[in-house]
C-alpha positions as CSV (number, residue, x, y, z in Angstrom):
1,X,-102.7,20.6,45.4
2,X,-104.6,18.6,42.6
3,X,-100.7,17.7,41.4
4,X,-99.9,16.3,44.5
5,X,-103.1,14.9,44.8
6,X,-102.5,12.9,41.7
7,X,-99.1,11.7,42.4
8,X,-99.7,10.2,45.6
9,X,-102.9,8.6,44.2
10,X,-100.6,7.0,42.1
11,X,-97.3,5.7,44.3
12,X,-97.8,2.0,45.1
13,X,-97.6,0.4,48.4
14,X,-94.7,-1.8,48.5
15,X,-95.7,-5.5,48.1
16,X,-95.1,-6.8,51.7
17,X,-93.3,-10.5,52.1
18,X,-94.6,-12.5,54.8
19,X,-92.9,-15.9,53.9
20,X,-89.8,-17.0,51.5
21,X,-92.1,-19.0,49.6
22,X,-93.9,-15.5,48.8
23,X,-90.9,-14.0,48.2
24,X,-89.2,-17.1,45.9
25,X,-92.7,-16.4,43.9
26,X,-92.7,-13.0,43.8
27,X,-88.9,-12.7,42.4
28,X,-89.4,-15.3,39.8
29,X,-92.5,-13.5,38.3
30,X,-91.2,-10.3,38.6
31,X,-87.7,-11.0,37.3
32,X,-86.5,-14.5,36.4
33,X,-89.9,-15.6,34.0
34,X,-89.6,-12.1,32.0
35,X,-85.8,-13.2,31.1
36,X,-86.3,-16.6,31.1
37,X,-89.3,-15.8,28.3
38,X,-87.2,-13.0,26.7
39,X,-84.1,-15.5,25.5
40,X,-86.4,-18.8,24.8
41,X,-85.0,-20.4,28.1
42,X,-88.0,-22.8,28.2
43,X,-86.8,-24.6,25.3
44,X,-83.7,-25.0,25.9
45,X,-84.0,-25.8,29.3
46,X,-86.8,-26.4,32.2
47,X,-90.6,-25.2,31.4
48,X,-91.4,-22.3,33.5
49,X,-92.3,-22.5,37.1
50,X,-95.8,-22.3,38.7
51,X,-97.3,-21.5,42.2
52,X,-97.7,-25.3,43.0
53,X,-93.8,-25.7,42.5
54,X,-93.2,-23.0,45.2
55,X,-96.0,-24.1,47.7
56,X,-96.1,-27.9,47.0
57,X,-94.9,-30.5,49.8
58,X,-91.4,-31.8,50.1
59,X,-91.2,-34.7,47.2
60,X,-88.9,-37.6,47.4
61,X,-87.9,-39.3,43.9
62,X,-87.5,-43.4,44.4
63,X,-85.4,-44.7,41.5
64,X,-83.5,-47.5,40.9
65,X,-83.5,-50.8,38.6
66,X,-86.4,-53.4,38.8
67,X,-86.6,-55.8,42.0
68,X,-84.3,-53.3,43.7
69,X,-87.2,-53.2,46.2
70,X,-88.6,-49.5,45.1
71,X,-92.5,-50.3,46.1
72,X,-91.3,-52.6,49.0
73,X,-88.9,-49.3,50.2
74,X,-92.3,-47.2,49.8
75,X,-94.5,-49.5,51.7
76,X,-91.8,-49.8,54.4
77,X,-92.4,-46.1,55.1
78,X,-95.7,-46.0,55.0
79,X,-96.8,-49.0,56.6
80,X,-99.4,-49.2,54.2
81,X,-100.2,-50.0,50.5
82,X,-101.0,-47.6,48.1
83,X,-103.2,-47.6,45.2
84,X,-101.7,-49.4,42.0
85,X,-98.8,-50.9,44.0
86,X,-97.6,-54.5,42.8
87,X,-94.0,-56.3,43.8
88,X,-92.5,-59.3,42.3
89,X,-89.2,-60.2,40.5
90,X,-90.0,-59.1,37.6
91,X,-90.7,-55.6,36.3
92,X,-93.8,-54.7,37.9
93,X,-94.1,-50.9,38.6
94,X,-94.5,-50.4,34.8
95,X,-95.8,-46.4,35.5
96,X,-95.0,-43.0,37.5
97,X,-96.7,-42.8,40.4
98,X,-97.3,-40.0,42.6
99,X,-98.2,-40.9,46.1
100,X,-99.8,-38.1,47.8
101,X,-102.0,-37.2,51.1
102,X,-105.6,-37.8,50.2
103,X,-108.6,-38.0,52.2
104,X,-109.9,-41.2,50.7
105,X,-108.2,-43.7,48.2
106,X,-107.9,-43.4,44.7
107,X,-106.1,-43.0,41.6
108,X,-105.8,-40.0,39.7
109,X,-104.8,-40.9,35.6
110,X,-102.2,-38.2,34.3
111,X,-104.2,-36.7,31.7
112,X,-106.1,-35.5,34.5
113,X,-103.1,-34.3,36.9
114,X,-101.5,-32.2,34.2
115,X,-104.8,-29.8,34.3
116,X,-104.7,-29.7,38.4
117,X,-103.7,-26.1,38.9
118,X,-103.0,-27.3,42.7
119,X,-100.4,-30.1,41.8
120,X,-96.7,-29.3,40.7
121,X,-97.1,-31.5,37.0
122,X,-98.8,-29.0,35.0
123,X,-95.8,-28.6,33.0
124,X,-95.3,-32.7,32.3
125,X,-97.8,-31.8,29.1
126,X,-94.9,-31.7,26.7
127,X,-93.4,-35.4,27.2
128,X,-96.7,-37.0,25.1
129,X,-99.7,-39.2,25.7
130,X,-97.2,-42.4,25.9
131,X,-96.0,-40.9,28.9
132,X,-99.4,-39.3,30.7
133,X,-100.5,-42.9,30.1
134,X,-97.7,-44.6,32.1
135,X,-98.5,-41.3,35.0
136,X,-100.8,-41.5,38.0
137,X,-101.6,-40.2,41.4
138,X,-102.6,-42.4,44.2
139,X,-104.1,-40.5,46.7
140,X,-104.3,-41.9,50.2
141,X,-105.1,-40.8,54.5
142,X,-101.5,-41.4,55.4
143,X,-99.8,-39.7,58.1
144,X,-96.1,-39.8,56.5
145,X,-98.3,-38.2,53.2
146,X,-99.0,-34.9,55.3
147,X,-95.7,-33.9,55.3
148,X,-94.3,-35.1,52.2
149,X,-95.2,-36.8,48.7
150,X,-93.3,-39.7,47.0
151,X,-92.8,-40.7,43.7
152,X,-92.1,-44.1,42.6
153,X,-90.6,-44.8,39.3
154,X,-90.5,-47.5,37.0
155,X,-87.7,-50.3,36.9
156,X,-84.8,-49.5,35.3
157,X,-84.2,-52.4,32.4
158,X,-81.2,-54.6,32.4
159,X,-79.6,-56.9,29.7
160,X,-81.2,-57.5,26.8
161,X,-84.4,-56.2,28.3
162,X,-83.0,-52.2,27.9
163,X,-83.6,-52.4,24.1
164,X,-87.1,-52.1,24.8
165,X,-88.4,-49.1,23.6
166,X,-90.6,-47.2,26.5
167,X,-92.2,-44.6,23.9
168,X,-91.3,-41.8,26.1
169,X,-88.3,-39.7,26.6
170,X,-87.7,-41.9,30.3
171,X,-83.9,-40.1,31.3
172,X,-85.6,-36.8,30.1
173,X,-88.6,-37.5,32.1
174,X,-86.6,-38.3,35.3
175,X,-84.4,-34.9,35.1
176,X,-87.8,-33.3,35.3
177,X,-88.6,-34.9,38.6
178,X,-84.9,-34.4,39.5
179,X,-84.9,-30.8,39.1
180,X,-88.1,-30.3,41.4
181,X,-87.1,-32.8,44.3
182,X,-85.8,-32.5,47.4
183,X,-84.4,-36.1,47.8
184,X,-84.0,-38.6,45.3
185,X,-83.4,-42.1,47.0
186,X,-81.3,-44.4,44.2
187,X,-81.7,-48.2,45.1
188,X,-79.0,-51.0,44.7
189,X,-79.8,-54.2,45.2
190,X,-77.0,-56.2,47.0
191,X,-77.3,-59.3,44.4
192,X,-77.4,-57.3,41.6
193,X,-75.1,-54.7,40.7
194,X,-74.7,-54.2,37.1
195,X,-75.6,-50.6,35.8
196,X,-77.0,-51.2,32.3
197,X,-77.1,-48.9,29.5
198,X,-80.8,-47.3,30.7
199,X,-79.3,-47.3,34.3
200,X,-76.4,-45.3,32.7
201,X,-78.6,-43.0,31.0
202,X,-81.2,-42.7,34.4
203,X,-78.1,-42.0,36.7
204,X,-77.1,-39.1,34.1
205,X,-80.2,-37.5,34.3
206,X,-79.2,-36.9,37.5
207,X,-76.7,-35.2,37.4
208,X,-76.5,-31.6,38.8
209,X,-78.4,-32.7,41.6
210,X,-75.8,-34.8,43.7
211,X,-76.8,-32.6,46.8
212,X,-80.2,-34.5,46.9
213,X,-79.4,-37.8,46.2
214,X,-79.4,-40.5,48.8
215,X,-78.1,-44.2,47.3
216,X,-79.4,-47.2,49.3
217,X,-77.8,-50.8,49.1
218,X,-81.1,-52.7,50.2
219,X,-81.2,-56.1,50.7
220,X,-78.3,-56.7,52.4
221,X,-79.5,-59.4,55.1
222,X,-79.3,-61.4,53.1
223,X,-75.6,-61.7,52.4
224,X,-72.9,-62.1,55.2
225,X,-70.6,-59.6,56.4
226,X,-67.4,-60.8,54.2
227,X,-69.7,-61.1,51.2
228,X,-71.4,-57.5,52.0
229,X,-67.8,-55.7,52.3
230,X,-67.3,-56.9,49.0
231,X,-70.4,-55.3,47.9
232,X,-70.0,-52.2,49.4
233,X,-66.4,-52.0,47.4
234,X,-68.2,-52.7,44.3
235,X,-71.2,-50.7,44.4
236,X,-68.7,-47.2,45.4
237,X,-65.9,-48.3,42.5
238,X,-69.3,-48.3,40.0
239,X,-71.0,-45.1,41.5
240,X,-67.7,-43.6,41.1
241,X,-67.0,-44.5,37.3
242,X,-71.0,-43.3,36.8
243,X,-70.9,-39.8,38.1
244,X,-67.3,-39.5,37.6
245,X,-66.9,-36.8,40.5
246,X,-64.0,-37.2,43.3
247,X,-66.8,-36.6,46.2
248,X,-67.7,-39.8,48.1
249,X,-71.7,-40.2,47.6
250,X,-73.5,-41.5,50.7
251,X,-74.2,-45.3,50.8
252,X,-76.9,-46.2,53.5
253,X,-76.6,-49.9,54.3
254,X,-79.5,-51.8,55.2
255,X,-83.0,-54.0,54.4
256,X,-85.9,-51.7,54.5
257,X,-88.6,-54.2,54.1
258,X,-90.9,-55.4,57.4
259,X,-89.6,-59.2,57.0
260,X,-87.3,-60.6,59.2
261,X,-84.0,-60.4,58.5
262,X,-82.0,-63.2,56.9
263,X,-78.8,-62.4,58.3
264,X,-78.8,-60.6,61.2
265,X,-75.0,-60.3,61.7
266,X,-74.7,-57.0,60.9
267,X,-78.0,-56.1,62.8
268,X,-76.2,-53.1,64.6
269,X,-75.5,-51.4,61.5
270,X,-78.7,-51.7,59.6
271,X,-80.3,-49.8,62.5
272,X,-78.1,-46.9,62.8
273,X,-77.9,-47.0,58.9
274,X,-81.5,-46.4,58.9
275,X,-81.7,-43.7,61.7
276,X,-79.7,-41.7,59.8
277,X,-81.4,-42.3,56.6
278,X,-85.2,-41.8,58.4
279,X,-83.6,-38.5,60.8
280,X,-82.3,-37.0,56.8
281,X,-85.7,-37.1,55.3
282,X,-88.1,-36.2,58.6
283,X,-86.3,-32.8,58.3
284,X,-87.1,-32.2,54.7
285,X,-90.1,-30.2,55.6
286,X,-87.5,-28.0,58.0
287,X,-85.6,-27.5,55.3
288,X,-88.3,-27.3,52.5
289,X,-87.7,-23.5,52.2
290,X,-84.5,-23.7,52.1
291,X,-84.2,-25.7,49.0
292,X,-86.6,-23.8,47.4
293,X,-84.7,-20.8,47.6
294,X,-81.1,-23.2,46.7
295,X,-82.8,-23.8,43.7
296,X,-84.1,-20.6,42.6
297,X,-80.6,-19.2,42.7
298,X,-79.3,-22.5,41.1
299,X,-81.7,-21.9,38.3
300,X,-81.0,-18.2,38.1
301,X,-77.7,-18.8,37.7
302,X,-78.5,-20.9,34.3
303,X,-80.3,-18.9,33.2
304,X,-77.9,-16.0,32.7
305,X,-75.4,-18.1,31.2
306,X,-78.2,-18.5,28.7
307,X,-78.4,-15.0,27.8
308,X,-74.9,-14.6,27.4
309,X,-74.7,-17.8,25.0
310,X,-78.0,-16.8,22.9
311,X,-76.7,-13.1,22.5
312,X,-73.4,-14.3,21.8
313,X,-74.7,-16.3,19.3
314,X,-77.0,-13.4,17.7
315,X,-74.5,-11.6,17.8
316,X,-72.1,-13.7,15.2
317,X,-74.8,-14.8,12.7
318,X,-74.0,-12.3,9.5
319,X,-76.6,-9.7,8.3
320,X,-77.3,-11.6,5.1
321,X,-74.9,-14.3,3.6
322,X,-73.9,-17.7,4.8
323,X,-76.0,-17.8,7.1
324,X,-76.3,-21.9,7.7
325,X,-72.6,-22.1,7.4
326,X,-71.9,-19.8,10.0
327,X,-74.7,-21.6,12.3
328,X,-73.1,-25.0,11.8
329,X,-69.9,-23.4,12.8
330,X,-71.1,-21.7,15.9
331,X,-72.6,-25.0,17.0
332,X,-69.2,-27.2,16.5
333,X,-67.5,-24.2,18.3
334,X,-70.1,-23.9,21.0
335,X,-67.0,-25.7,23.9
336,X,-64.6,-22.2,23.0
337,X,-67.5,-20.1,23.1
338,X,-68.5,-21.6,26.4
339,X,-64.6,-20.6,27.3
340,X,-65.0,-17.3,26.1
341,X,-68.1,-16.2,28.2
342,X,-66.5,-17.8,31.1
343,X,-63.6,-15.4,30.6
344,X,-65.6,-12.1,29.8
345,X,-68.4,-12.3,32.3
346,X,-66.2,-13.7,35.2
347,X,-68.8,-16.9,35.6
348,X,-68.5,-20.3,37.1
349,X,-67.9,-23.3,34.5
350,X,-70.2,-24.9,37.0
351,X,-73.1,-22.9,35.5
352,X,-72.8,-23.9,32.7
353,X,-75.2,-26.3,30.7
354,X,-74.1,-29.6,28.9
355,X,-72.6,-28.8,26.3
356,X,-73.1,-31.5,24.0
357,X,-76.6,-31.3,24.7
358,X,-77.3,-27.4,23.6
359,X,-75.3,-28.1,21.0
360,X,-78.0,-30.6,20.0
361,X,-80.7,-28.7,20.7
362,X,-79.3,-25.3,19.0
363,X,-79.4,-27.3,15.4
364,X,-83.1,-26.8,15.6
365,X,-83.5,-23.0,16.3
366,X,-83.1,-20.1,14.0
367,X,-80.5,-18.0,15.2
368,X,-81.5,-15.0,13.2
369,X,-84.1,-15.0,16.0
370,X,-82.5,-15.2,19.3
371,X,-82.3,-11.3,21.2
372,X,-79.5,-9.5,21.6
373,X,-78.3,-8.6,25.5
374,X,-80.4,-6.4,27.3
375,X,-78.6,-4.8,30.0
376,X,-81.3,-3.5,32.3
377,X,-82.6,-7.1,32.2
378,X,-79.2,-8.7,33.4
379,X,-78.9,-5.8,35.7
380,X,-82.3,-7.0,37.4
381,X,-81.0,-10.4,37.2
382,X,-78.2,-9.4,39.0
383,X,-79.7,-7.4,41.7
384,X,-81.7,-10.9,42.7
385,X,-78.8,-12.8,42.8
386,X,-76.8,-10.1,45.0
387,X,-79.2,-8.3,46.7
388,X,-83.0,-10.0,46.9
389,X,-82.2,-13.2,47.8
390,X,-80.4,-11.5,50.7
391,X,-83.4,-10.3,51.9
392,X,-84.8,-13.2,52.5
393,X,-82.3,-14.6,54.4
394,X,-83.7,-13.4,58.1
395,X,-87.4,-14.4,57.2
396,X,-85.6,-17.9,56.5
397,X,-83.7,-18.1,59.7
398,X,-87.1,-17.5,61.7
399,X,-88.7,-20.2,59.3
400,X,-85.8,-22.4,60.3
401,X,-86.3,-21.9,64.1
402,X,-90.6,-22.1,63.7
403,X,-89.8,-25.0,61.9
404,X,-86.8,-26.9,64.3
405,X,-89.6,-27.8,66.9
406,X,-92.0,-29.3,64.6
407,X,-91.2,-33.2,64.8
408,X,-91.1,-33.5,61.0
409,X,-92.0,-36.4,59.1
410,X,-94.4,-38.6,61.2
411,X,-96.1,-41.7,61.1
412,X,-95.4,-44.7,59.1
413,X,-92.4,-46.7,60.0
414,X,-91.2,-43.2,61.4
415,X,-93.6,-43.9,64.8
416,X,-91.1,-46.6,65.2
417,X,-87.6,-44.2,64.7
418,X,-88.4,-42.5,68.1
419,X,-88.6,-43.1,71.6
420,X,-88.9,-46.7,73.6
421,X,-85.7,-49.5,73.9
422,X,-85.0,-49.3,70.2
423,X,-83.5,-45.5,70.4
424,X,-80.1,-44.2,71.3
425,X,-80.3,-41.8,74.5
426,X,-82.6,-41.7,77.4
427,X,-84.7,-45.6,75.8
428,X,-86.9,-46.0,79.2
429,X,-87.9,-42.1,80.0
430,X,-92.0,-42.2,80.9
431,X,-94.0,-41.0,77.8
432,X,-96.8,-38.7,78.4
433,X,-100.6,-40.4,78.0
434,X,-102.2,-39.8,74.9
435,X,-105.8,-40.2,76.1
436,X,-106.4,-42.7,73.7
437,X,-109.6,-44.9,74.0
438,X,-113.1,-44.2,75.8
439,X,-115.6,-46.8,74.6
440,X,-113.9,-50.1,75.1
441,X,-115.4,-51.3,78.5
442,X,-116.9,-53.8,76.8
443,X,-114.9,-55.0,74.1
444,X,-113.5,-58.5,74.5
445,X,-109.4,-58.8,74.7
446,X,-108.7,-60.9,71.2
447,X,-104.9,-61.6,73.0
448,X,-107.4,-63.8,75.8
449,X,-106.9,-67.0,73.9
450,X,-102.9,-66.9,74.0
451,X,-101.9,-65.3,76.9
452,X,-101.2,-68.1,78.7
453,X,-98.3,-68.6,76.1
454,X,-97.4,-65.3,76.4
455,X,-97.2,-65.7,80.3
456,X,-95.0,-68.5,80.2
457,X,-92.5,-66.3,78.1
458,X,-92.8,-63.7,80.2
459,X,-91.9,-65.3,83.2
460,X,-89.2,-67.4,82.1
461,X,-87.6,-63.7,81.5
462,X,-87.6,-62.9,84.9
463,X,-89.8,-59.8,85.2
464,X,-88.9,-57.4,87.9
465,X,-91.9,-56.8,90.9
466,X,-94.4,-58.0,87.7
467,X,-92.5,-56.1,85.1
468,X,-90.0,-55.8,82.5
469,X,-87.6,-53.5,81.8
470,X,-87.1,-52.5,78.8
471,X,-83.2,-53.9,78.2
472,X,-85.0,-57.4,79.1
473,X,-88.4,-57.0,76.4
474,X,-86.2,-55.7,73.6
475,X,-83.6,-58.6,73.8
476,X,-86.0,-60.9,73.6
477,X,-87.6,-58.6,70.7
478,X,-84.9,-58.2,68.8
479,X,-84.6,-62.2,69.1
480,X,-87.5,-62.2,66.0
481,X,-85.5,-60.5,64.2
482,X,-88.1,-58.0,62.3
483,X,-86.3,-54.5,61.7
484,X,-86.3,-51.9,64.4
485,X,-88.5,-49.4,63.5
486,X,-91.3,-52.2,63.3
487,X,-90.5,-53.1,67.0
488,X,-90.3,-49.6,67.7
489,X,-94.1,-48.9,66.7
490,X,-95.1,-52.1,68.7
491,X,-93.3,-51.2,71.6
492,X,-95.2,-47.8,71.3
493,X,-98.2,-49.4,70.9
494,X,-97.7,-52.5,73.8
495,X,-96.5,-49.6,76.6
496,X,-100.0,-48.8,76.9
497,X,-99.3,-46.6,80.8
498,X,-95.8,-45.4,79.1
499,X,-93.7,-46.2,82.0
500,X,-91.0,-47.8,80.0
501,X,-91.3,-51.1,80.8
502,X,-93.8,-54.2,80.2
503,X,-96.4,-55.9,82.7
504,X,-97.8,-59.1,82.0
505,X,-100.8,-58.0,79.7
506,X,-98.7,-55.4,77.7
507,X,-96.8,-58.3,76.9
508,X,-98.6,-60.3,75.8
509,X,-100.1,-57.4,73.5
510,X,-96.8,-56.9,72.5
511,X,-95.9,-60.7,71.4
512,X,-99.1,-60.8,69.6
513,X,-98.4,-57.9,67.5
514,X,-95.2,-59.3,66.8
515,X,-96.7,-62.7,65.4
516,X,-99.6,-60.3,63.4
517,X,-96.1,-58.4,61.8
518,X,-95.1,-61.9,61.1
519,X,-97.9,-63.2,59.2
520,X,-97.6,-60.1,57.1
521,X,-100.2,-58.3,58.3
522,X,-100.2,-54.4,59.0
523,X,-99.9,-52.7,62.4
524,X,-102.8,-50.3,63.8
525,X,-101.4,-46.6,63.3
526,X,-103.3,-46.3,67.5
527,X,-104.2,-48.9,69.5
528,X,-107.8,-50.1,69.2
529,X,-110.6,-50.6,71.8
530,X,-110.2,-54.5,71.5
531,X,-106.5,-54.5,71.6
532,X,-106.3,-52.4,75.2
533,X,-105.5,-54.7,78.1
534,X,-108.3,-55.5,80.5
535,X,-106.4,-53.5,83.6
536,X,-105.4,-50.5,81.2
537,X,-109.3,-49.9,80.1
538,X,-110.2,-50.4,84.0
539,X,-107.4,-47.8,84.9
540,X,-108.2,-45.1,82.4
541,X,-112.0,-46.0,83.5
542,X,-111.3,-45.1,87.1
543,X,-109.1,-41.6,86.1
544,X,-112.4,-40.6,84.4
């Protein structure tokens, strides 16, 4: 009895999964790190993976050359600045900035992010005190920050101002953040298309992760339609010669700034431009888990090529003699031995890493060191690939259908992508009350002083029984010519009884918003006390 006593003392429970993230995090310790350890993948390759880089928010990567309108694009989403944002012409965004929910404002240096066992840049250590120097957080209460994190980048150089030495490893740097995204948005800016040499080198760096990558011509009200074709032309003829691949990249057309537009000719298009380009990354948090798990097996996949291509290479060195002659050899044959793992092991050529990069980075290792194959270690690297990550697969489905009724990415210029006139489908449907406001019987209306302007407008467009409809108040809205998703949020905000269409006092709310968004001034993320029309406080007043 004592026997069996001991034995089932001893059996373990099986670790139960609850979520993929568990499960991503519970293969990679148990399977991928001991490998990835084993064969020195970490120097070759990516730094080891951490908790915070499985449970960490969507991030989206902002890149593009200076005055492309990088900070501006930011801004535009947020509705908001952030801490240690500048825009000019010139370079100003001179550092790496990580722009992430906070519950106050602030700025986090990177010395002190890279010990932050909660934030996914632990392993950023390695790139030097020149670059934790030029690397911040800016924390901030931002509704679009609850769902995802941004990072902004600096501007790429151009001309003669790419000889400039950054003191930092910056394509190497921007592969890191590549590898760990889940979009990276690369701005054009419609006057300037050149890609210099360090725009060469940035766009490389991003290569193997075309899946992500979102490229933006921004700016283009202000050229006309002939002039933007032309444009278009050029910018897909360059991105082509760059990443040399036959697939067509996605181009999103547009001026993602809350200014007026220029040009408004090709109006039409910028909106549905950016629909498509706000509806793509309001679903990254659906498909956060997803990606997660795409780039596990992506990364899985490297690193048995690895251990194929270290052993390999063990395997050749000689015993005693030559030793430094038959290394250099290796290394100038490393394209054939590439060829010959390909052919043995039955693998992709796309898993394969640059080769003219390990070949770089194996003049610097001892060979006489690297391990020879272990078989029960592939043969655990196998089963994940074949039979573990199947497992998964129903507990993502059900994430996928938890997640498909979430709304996604909110707030920010996002309040403005949904709903009201300014939407495709069903514009004037009622909205439901949002109970917002209680104390504001006594608050004086600060639109008092110009409503009879407003009034005159408002009249002259013919309102129906008092009212507008909303066909009437977004052709005259659109006549200001500020983007759509900043009329969409003041729409949202001026249907105060969301009934779809205008009276006189919503309005006037509605023009005087406008004119605040035209002075460059911010809009309220909820109507306040002082901005409710008189008849809306008195009508929520008597439902009390």
């Amino acid at each position: 009895m004592s026997r069996w006593g001991r034995k089932n003392k001893n059996t373990k429970m099986p670790e139960v999964i609850r979520t993929v993230t568990e499960g991503l995090k519970s293969l990679y310790r148990k399977k991928l790190l001991p490998l990835e350890q084993y064969y020195g993948f970490h120097d070759f390759h990516s730094a080891s993976m951490e908790d915070a880089d499985f449970d960490n928010k969507p991030m989206v990567l902002v890149v593009g050359q200076y005055s492309t309108g990088k900070t501006t694009f930011i801004r535009y989403l947020l509705e908001q600045d952030f801490p240690g944002s500048r825009v000019g012409p010139e370079p100003t965004t001179d550092c790496f900035t990580a722009i992430m929910h906070g519950d106050s404002e602030g700025l986090v240096p990177g010395n002190a992010l890279i010990v932050d066992p909660n934030k996914p840049f632990r392993k950023l250590n390695p790139f030097g005190n020149t670059f934790l120097n030029r690397f911040q957080c800016a924390h901030l209460p931002n509704q679009v920050l609850e769902s995802i994190s941004i990072i902004d980048t600096p501007g790429i150089l151009s001309g003669a101002k790419q000889r400039v030495s950054r003191g930092y490893d910056f394509p190497a740097v921007l592969s890191w953040f590549a590898e760990r995204v889940d979009r990276i948005v690369l701005l054009f800016d419609a006057h300037k298309l050149e890609i210099s040499d360090e725009f060469s080198q940035a766009i490389g760096a991003l290569r193997g992760n075309e899946d992500k990558l979102r490229v933006v011509l921004n700016k283009a009200d202000m050229v006309g339609t002939q002039q933007l074709m032309r444009v278009y032309g050029a910018l897909m003829w360059s991105l082509g010669k760059v990443f040399g691949t036959p697939e067509v990249l996605r181009v999103y057309i547009g001026s993602f700034w809350s200014q007026p537009l220029m040009v408004t000719d090709n109006r039409r298009l910028f909106e549905l431009e950016e629909e498509d380009l706000f509806a793509d990354i309001q679903n990254l948090p659906r498909n956060s888990a997803l990606r997660k798990l795409n780039d596990l097996v992506k990364r899985a996949r490297l690193v048995r090529v690895h251990a194929h291509i270290i052993s390999y290479l063990k395997q050749e060195m000689p015993s005693v003699f030559r030793k430094d002659n038959k290394k250099k050899n290796l290394i100038y044959e490393l394209p054939v031995i590439f060829s010959k793992i390909q052919l043995q092991h039955n693998i992709s050529p796309g898993d394969f890493p640059d080769c003219a990069k390990m070949q770089e980075k194996l003049a610097v290792h001892d060979f006489n060191k690297f391990k020879p194959l272990k078989p029960n270690m592939m043969a655990a690297l196998d089963e994940l690939l074949s039979t573990d990550i199947a497992k998964l697969m129903p507990l993502l489905k059900q994430e996928e259908m938890d997640a498909g009724i979430q709304a996604g990415v909110q707030g920010g210029a996002f309040l403005g992508s949904r709903g009201g006139p300014f939407l495709e489908g069903d514009p004037f449907a009622p909205m439901d009350e949002d109970g917002e406001g209680s104390d504001m019987e006594d608050e004086d209306w600060v639109v008092t002083k110009d409503k009879p302007k407003y009034d005159e407008i408002f009249y002259n467009l013919s309102p129906n029984e008092g009212k507008l409809s909303g066909t009437k108040a977004k052709d005259w809205m659109v006549s200001t010519k500020l983007p759509n998703s900043v009329l969409g949020r003041i729409w949202k905000l001026s249907d105060v009884d969301r009934d779809g269409m205008l009276d006189d006092e919503e309005f006037a709310l509605a023009s005087h918003l406008i004119e605040v968004k035209l002075d460059g001034h911010g809009l309220p993320p909820e109507l306040p006390a002082r901005l409710v029309p008189p008849s809306k406080r008195r009508h929520k007043g008597s439902d009390a």
